[in-house]
Structure formats: C-alpha cells, structure tokens
DSSP file (Angstrom, degrees, kcal/mol; ACC not computed):
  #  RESIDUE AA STRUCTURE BP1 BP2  ACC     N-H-->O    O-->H-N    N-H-->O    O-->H-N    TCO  KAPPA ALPHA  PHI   PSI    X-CA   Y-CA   Z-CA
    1    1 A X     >        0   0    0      0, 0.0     4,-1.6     0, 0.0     5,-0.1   0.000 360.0 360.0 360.0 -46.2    0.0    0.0    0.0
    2    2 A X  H  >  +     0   0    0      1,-0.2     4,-0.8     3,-0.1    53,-0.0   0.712 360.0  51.0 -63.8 -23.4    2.8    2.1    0.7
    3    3 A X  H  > S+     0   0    0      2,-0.2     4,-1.4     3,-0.1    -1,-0.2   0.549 114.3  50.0 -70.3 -24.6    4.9    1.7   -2.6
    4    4 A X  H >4 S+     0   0    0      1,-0.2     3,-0.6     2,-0.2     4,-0.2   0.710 108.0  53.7 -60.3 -73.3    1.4    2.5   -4.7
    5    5 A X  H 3X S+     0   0    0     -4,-1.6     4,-2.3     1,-0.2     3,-0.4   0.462 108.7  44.7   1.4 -72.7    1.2    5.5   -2.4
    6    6 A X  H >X S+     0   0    0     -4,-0.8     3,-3.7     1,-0.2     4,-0.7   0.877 109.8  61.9 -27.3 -91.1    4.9    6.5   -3.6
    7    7 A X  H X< S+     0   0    0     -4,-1.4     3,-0.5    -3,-0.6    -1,-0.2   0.489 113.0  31.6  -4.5 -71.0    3.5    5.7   -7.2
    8    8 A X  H 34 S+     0   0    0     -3,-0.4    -1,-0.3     1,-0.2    -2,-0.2   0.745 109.5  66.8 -62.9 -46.8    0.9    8.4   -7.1
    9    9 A X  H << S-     0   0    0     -3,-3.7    -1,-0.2    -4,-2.3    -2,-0.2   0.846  77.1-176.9 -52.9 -38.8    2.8   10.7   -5.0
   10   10 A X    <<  +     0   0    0     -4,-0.7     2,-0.3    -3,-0.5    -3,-0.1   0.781  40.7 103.3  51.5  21.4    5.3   11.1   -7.9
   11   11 A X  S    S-     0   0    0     -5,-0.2     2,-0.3    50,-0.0    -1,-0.2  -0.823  77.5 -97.0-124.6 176.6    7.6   13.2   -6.1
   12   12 A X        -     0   0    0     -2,-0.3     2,-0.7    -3,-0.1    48,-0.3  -0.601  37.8-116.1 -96.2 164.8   10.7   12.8   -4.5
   13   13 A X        +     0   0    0     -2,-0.3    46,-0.2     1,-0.2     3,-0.1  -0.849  27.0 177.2-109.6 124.5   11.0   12.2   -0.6
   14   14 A X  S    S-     0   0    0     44,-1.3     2,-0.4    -2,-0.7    -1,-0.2   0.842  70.9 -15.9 -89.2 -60.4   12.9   14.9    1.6
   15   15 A X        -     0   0    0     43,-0.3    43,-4.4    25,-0.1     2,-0.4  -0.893  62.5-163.5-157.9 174.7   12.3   13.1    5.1
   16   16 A X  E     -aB  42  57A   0     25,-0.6    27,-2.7    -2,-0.4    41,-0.3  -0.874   4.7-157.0-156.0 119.5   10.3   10.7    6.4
   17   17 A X  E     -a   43   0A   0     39,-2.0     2,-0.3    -2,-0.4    27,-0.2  -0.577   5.3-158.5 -87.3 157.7    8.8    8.9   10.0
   18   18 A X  E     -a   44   0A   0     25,-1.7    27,-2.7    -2,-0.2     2,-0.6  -0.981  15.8-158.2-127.2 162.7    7.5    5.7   11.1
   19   19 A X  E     +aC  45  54A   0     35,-1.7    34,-4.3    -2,-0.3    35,-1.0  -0.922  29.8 107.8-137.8 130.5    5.4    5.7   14.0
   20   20 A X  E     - C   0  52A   0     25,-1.9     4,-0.2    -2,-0.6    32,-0.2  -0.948  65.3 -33.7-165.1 157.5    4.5    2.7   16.5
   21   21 A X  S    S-     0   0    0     30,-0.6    26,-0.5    -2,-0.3     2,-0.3   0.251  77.0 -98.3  29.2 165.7    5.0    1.0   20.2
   22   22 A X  S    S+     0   0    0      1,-0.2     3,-0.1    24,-0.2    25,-0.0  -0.631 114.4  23.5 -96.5 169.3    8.4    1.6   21.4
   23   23 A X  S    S+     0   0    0     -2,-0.3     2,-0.8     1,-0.2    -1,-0.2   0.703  86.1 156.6 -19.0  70.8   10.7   -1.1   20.8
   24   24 A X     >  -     0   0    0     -3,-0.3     4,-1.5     1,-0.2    -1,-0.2  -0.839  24.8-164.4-113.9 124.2    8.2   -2.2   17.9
   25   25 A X  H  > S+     0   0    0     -2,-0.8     4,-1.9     2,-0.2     5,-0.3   0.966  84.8  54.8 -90.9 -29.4   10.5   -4.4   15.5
   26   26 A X  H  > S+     0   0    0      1,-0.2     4,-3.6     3,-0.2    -1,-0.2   0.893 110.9  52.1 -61.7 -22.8    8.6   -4.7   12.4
   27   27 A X  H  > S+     0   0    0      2,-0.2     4,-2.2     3,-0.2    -1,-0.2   0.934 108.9  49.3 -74.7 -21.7    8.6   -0.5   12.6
   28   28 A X  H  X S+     0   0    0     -4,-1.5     4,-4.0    -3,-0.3     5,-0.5   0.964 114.4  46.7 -71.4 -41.9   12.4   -0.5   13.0
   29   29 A X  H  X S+     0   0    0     -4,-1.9     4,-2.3     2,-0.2    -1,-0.2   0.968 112.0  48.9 -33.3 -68.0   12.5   -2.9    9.9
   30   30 A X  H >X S+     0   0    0     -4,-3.6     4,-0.8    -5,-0.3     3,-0.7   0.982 115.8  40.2 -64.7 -73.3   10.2   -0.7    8.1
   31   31 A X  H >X S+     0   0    0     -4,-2.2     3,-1.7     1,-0.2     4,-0.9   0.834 118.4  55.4 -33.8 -63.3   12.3    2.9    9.0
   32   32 A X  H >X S+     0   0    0     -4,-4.0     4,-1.1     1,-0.3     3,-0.5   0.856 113.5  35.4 -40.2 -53.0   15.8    0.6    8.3
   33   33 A X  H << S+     0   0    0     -4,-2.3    -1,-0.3    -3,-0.7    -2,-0.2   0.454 116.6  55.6 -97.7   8.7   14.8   -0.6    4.9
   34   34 A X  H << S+     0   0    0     -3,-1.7     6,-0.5    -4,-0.8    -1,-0.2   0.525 113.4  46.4-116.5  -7.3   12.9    3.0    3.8
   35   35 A X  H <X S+     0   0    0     -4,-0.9     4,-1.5    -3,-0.5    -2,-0.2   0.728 110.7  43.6 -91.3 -24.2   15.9    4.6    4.6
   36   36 A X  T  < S+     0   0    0     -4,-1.1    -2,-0.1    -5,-0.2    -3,-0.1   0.542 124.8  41.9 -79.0 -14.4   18.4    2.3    2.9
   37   37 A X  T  4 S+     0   0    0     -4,-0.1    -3,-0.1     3,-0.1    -2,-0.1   0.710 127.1  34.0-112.2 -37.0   15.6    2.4   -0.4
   38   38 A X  T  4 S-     0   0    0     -5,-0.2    -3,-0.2    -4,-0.1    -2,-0.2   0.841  93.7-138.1 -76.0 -46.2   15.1    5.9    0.0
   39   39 A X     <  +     0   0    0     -4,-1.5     2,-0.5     1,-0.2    -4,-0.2   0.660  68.0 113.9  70.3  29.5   18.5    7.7    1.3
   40   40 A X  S    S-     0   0    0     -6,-0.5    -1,-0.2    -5,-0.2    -2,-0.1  -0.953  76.0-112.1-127.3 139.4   16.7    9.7    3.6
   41   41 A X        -     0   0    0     -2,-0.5   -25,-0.6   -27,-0.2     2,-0.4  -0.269  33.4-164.5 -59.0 156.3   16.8    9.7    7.3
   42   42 A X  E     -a   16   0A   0    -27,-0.2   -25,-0.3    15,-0.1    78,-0.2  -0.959  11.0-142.0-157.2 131.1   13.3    8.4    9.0
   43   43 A X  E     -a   17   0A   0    -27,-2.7   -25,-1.7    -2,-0.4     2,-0.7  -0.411   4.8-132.2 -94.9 158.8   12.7    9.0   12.3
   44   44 A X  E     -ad  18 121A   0     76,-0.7    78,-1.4   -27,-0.2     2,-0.4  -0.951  24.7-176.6-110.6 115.7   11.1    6.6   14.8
   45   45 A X  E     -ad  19 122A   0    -27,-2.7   -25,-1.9    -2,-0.7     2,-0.5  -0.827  18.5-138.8-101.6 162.2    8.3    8.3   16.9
   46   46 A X  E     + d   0 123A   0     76,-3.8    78,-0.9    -2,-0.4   -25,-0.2  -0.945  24.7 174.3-128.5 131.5    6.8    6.3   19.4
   47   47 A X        -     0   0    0     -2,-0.5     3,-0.1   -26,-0.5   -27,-0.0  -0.469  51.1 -90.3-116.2-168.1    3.0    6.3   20.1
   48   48 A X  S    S+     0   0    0     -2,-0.2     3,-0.1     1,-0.1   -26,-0.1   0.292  79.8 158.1 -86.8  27.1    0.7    4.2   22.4
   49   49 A X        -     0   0    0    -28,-0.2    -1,-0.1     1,-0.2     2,-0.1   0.132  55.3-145.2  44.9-165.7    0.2    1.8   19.4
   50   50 A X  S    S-     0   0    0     -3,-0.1    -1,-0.2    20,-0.1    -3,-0.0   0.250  74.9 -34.0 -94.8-151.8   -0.5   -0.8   19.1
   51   51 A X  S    S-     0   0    0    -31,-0.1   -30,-0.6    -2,-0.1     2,-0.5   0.236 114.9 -18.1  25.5-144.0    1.5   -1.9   16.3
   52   52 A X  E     +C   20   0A   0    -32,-0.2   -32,-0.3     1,-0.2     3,-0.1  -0.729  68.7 174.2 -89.3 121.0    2.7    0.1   13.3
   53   53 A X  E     -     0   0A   0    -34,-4.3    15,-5.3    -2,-0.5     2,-0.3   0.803  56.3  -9.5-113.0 -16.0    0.0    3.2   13.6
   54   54 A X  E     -C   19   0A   0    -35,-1.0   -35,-1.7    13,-0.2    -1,-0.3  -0.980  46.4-159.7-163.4 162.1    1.2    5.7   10.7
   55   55 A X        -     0   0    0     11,-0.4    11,-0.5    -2,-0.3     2,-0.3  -0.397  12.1-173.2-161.2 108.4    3.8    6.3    8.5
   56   56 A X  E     - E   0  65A   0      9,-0.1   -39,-2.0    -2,-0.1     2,-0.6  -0.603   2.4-172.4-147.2 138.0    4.3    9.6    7.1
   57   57 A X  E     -BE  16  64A   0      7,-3.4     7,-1.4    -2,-0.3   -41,-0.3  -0.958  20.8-138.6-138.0 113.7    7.0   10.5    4.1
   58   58 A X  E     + E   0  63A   0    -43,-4.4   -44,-1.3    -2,-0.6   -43,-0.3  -0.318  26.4 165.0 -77.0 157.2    7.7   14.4    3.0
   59   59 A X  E >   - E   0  62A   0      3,-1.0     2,-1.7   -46,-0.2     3,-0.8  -0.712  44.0 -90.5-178.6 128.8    8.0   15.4    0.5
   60   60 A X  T 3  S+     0   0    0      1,-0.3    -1,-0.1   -48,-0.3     3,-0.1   0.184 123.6  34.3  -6.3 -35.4    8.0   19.1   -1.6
   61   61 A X  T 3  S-     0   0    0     -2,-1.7    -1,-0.3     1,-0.2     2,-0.2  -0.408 133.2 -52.7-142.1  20.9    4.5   19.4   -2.6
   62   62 A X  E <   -E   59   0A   0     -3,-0.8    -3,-1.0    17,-0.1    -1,-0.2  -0.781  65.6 -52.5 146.8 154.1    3.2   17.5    0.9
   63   63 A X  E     -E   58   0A   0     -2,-0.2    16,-0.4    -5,-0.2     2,-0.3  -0.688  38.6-146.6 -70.8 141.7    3.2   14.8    3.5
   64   64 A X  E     -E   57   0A   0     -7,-1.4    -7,-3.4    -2,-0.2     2,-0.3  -0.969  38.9-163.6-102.9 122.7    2.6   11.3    1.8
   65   65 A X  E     +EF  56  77A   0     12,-1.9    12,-1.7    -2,-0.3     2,-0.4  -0.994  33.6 178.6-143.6 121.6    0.5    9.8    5.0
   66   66 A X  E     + F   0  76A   0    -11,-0.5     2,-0.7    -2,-0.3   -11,-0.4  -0.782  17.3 177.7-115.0 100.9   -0.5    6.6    6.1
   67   67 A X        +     0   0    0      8,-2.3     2,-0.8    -2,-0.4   -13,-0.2  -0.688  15.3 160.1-133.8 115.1   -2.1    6.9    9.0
   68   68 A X        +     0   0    0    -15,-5.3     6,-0.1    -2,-0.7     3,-0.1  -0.772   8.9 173.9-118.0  90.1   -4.0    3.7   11.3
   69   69 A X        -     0   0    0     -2,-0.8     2,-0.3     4,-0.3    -1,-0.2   0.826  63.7 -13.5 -63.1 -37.5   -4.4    4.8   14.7
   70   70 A X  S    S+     0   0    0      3,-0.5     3,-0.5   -17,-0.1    -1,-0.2  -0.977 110.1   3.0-161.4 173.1   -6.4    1.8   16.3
   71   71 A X  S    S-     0   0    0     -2,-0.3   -21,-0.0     1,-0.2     0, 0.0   0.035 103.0 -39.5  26.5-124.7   -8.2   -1.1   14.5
   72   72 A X  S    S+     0   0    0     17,-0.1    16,-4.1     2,-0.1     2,-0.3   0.619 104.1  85.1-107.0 -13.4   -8.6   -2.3   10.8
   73   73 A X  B     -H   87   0B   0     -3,-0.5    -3,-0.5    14,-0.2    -4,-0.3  -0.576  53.2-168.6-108.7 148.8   -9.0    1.3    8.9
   74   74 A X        -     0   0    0     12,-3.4     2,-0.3    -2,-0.3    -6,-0.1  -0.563  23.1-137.3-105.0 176.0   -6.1    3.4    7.8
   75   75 A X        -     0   0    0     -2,-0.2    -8,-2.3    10,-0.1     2,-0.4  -0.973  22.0-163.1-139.5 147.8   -6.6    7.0    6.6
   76   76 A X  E     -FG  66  84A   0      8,-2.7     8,-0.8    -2,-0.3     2,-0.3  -0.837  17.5-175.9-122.8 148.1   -3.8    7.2    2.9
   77   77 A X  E     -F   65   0A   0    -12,-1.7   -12,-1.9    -2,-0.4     2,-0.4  -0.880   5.8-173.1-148.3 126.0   -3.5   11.2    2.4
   78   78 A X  E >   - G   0  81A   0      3,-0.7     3,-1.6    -2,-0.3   -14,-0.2  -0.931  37.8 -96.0-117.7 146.4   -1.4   12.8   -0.9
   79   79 A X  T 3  S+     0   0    0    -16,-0.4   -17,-0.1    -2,-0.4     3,-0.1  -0.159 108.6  16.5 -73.6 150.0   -0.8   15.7   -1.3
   80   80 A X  T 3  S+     0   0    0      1,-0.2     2,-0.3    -2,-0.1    -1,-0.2   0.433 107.3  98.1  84.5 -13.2   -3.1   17.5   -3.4
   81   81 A X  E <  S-G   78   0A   0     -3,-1.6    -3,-0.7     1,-0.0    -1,-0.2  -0.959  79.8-107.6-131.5 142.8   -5.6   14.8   -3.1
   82   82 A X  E     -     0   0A   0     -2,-0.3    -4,-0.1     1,-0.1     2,-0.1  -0.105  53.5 -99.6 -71.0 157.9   -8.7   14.4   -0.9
   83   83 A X  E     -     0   0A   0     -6,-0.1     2,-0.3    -8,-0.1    -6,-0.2  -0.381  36.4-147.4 -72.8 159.5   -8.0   11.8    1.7
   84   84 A X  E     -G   76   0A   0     -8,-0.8    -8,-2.7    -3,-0.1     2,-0.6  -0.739  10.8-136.9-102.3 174.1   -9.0    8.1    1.7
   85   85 A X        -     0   0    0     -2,-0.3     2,-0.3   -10,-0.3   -10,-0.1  -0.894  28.4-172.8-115.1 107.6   -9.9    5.6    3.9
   86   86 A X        -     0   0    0     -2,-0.6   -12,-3.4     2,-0.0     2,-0.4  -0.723  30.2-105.6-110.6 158.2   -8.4    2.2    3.3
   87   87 A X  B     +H   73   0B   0     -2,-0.3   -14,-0.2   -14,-0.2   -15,-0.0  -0.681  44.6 162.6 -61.7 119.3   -8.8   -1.6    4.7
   88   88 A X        -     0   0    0    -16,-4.1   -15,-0.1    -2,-0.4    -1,-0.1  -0.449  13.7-174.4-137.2  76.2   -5.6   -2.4    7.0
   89   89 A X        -     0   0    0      1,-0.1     2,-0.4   -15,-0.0   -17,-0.1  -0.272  28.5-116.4 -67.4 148.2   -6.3   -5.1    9.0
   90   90 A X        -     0   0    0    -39,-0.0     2,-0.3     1,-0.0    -1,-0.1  -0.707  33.6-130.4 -86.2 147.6   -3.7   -6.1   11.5
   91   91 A X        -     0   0    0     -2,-0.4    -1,-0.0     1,-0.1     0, 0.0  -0.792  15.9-115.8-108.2 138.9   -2.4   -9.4   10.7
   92   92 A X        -     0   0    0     -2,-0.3    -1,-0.1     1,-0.1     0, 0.0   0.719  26.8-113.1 -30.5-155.4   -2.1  -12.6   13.4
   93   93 A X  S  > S+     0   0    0      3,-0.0     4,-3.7     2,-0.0     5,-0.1   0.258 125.4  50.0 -79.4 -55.0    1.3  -14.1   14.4
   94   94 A X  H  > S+     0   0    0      1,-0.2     4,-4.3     2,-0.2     5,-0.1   0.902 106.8  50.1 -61.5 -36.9    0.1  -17.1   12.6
   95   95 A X  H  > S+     0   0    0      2,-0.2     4,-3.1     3,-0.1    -1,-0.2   0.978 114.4  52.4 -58.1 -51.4   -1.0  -15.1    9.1
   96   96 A X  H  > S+     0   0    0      2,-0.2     4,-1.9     1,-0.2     5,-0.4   0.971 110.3  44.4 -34.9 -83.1    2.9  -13.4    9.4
   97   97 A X  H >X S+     0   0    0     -4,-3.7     4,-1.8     2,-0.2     3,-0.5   0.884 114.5  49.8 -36.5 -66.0    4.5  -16.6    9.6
   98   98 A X  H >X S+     0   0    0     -4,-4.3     3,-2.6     1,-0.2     4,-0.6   0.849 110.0  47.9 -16.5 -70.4    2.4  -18.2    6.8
   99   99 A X  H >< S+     0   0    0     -4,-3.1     3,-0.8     1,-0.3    -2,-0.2   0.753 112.7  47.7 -86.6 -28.9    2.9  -15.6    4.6
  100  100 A X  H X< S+     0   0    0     -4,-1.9     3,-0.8    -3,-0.5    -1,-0.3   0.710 106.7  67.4 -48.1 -23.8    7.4  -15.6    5.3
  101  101 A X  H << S+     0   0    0     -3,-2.6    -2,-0.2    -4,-1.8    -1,-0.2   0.627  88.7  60.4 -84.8   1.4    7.1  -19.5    4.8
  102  102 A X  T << S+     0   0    0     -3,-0.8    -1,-0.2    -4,-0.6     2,-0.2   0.537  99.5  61.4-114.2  10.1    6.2  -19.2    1.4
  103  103 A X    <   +     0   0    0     -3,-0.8    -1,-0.2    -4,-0.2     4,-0.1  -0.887  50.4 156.5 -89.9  78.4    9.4  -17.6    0.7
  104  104 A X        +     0   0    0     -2,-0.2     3,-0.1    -3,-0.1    -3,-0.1   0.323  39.9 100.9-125.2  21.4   12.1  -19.5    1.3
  105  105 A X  S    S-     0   0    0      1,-0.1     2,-0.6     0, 0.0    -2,-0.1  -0.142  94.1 -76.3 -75.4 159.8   14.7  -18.0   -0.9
  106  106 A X        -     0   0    0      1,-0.1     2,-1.5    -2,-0.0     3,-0.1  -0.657  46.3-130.1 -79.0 129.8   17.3  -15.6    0.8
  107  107 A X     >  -     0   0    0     -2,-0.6     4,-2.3     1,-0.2    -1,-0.1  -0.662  24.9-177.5 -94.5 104.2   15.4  -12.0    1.4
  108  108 A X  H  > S+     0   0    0     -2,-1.5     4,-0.6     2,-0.2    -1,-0.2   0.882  83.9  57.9 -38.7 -55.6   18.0   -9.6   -0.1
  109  109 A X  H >> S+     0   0    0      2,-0.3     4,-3.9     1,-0.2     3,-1.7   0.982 109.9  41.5 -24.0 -77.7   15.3   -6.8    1.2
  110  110 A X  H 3> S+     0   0    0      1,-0.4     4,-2.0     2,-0.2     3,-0.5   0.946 111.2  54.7 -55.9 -38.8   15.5   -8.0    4.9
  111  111 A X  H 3< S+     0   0    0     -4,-2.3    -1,-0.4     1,-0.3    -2,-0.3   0.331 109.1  48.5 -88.7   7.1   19.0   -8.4    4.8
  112  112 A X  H << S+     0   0    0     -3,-1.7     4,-0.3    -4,-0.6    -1,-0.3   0.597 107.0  53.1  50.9 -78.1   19.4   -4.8    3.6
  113  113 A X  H >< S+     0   0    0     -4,-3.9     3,-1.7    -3,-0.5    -2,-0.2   0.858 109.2  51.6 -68.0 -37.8   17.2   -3.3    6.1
  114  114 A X  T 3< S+     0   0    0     -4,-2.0    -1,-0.3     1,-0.4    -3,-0.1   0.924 107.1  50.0 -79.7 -32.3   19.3   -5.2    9.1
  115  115 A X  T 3  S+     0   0    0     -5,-0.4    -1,-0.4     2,-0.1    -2,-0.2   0.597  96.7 103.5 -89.3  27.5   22.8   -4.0    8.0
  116  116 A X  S <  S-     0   0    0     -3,-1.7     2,-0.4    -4,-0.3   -83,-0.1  -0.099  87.8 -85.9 -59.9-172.3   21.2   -0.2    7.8
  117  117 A X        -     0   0    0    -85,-0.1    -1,-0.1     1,-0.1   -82,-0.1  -0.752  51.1-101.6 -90.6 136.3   21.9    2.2   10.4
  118  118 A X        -     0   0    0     -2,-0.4     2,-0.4    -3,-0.1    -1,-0.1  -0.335  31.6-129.3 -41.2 140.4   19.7    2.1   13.5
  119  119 A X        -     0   0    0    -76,-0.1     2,-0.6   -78,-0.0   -76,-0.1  -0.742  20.3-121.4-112.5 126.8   16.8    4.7   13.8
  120  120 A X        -     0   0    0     -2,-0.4   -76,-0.7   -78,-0.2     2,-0.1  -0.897  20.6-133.3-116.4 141.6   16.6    6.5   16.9
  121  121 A X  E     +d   44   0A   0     -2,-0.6     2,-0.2   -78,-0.1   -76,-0.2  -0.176  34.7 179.8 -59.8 137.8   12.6    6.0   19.0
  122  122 A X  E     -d   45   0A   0    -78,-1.4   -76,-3.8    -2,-0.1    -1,-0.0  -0.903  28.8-102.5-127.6 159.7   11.9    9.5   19.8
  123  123 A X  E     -d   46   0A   0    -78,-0.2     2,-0.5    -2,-0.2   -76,-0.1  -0.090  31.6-131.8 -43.7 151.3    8.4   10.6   21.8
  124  124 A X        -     0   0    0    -78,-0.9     2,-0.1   -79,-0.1    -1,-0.1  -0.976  16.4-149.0-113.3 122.1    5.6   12.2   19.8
  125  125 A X              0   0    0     -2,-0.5   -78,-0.0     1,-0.1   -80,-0.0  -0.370 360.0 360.0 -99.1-173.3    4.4   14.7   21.1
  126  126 A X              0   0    0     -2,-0.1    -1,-0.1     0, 0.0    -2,-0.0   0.642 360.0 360.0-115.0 360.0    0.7   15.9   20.8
C-alpha cells in the first residue's frame, strides 16, 4: 500500500517517520529498509500503538501519509488529493508466519534493512 502510495505521490522524498509501540520491530524494519531504499533519514516516533499506527514521508508538494491509529481502517492522504480511507487489517502471528514460509529464498530486502543504520525512537508529542 505504501509503494502505490509512492507511485501516485510522484515526487521525490525529503524526510520521512514511522510511528509505533516503542521497541516495535517490524517498525524499526520498516524505517531501516525505507531509509536504505530511500537515502533519507526516518525518524522513529513512538505512540501508544498498538503496532505500526502511521507512516508519514515528506516530500515538496506535501506529506505522503499513512495513517492507522487503532483497528482495521487506515486513513492514505497525498498531497493535493482528498484523503481516503483504506482496509488495513492487522495481521495474526500465525498469518505473518504463513505468509514468510512461502518464501524461502534468501530475502535480499531484509537483509538490507538489518545491515542499515539504526533509527533513533523518539516521543511524539501531541
């Protein structure tokens, strides 16, 4: 959902957050490998979750915003365009696992994202 996003956005990205839990690893994952894909620093803010709640990419013309504060609906915002409201269900333990077992190739991606530089969690404030 987030690469369409990109797609649409058409512009290039100046800076960038992710926001979830503190010590949340799939968000450090996510910041690690959007900074390594990207070249631009991405901050970690930390909310009261749960999970991954937003993820928000600048960018000349706008925030590119994906943004899921509690349950299964996101809200996707580009700039220039009214926002929408998308399905983002949070996914299981068990659904995760599935969906990694059916890969069983080396992931170039992940292994990418780990040797990035670490992101440092800061607070968000409101």
């Amino acid at each position: 959902m987030l690469a369409a996003a990109l797609d649409q956005a058409k512009s290039k990205i100046t800076s960038g957050a992710v926001e979830s839990e503190a010590d949340n690893p799939a968000a450090e994952l996510l910041a690690r490998w959007l900074e390594a894909r990207l070249k631009v620093k991405i901050d970690r803010v930390v909310t009261a979750g749960p999970v991954i709640t937003a993820v928000r990419l600048g960018t000349a013309g706008g925030e590119v915003v994906i943004d899921r504060p509690e349950g299964p609906l996101a809200t996707l915002t580009l700039p220039g365009q009214p926002s929408r409201t998308l399905a983002l269900k949070v996914r299981t333990t068990s659904e995760l696992i599935a969906e990694e077992l059916r890969r069983l190739d080396a992931d170039e991606m992940y292994a990418i994202a780990l040797r990035a530089e670490g992101t440092k969690e800061t607070a968000r404030h409101a």
